[in-house]
C-alpha positions in Angstrom: 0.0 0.0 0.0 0.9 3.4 -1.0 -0.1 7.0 0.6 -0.6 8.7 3.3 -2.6 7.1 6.7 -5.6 8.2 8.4 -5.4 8.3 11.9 -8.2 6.0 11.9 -6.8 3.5 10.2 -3.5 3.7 11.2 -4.1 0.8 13.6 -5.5 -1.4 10.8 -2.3 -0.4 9.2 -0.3 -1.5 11.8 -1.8 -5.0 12.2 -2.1 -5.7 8.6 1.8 -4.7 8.3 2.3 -8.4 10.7 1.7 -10.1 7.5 4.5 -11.5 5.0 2.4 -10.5 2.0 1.8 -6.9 3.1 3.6 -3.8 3.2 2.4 -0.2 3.9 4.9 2.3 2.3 3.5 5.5 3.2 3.7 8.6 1.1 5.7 8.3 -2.0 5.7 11.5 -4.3 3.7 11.5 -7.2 6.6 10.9 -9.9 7.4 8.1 -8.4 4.5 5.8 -8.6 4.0 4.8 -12.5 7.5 2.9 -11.2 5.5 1.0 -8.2 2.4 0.1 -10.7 5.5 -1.2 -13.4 6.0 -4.0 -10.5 2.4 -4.8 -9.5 -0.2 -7.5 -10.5 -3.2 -5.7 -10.3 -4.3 -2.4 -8.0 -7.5 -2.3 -5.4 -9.4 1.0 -4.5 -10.9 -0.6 -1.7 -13.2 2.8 -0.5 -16.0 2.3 2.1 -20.1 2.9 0.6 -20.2 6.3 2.0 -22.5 9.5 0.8 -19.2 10.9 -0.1 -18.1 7.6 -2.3 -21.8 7.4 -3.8 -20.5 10.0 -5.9 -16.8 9.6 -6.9 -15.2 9.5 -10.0 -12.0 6.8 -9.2 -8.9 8.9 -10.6 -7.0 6.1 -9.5 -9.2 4.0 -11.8 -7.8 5.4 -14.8 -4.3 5.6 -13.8 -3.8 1.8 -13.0 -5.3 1.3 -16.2 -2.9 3.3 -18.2 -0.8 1.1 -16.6 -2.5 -1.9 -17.6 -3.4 -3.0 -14.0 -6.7 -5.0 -13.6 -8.0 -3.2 -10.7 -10.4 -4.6 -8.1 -12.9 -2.0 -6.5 -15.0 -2.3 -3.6 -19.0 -1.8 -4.4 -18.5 1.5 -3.0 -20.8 3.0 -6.3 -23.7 2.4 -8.4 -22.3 3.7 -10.9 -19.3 1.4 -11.2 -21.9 -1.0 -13.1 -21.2 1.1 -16.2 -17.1 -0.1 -16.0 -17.9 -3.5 -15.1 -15.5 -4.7 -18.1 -12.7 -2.5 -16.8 -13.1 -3.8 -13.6 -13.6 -7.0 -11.1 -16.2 -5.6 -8.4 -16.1 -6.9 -5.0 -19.7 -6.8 -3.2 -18.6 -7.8 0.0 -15.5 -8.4 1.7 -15.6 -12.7 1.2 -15.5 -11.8 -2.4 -12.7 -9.7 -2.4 -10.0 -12.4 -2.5 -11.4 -14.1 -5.3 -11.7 -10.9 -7.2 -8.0 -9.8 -6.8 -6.8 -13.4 -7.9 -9.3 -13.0 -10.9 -8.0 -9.5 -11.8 -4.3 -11.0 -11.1 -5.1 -13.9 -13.9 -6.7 -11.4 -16.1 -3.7 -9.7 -15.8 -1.5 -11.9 -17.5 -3.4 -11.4 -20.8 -1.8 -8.8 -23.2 -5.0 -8.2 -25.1 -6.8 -7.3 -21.6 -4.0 -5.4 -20.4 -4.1 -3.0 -24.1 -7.7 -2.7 -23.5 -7.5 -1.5 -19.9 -4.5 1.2 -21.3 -7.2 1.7 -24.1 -9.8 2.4 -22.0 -7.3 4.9 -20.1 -6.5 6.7 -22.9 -10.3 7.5 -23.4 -10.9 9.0 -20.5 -7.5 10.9 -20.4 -8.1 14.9 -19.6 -7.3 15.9 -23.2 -10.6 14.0 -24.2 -12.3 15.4 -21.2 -11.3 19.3 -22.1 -11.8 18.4 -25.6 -15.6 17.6 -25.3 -16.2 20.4 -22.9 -14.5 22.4 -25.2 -16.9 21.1 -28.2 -19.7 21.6 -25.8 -19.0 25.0 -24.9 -17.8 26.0 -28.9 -21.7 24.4 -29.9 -23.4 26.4 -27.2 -21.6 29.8 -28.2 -22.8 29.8 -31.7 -23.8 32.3 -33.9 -27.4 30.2 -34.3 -27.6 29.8 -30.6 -26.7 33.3 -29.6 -29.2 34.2 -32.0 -32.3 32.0 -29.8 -30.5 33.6 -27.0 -31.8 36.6 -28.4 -35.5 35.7 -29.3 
């Protein structure tokens, strides 16, 4: 694991750090990282169903992928339904083993791995700014300012 603690689960931290197949890293500047994802199997964003996580877009998501991680996510979103190709959704917490060792076999597949780097690419902020860009460039037309007017 990789980043900074909460205090509340620092102690979580701590106990799961006992094991031989776990190490907690801490903080690790931003440069660094595409070199930690280089030497993974697959990534988890294991984030807690909260009113907060109802409603957020997983970053991280899109930056294992470029990496061509499989990436296992917690149900913490509805709306993670819509990437269920992109991703191996664990609904509770007996089903998250089996998902990571899914996502670590899917892994191992070069055609999965372009797709996930694939799917990366289409959500990269150049798209983003481009379609709010077309968006904006539509809505400040000559035709529409000329509605605007009526």
């Amino acid at each position: 694991f990789i980043g900074q603690s909460h205090p509340d689960v620092r102690k979580r931290l701590d106990d799961l750090s006992s094991l031989a197949n776990f190490a907690y890293l801490g903080f690790r500047a931003y440069e660094t990282l595409p070199a930690y994802l280089h030497s993974a199997n697959a990534a988890i964003i294991p984030f807690s169903r909260n009113v907060l996580t109802a409603s957020v877009n997983p970053v991280k998501l899109y930056e294992q992928s470029a990496a061509g991680l499989p990436t296992v996510v917690t149900a913490f979103s509805d709306d993670l339904e819509q990437l269920a190709r992109q991703i191996f959704i664990a609904r509770s917490q007996t089903e998250f083993p089996p998902k990571l060792r899914e996502a670590i076999a899917r892994g191992t597949d070069p055609a999965f791995r372009r797709a996930l780097q694939s799917f990366a690419q289409a959500h990269d902020w150049g798209v983003k700014v481009a379609a709010i860009d077309g968006l904006l460039q539509r809505t400040t037309t000559p035709a529409h300012a000329a509605r605007q007017e009526c």
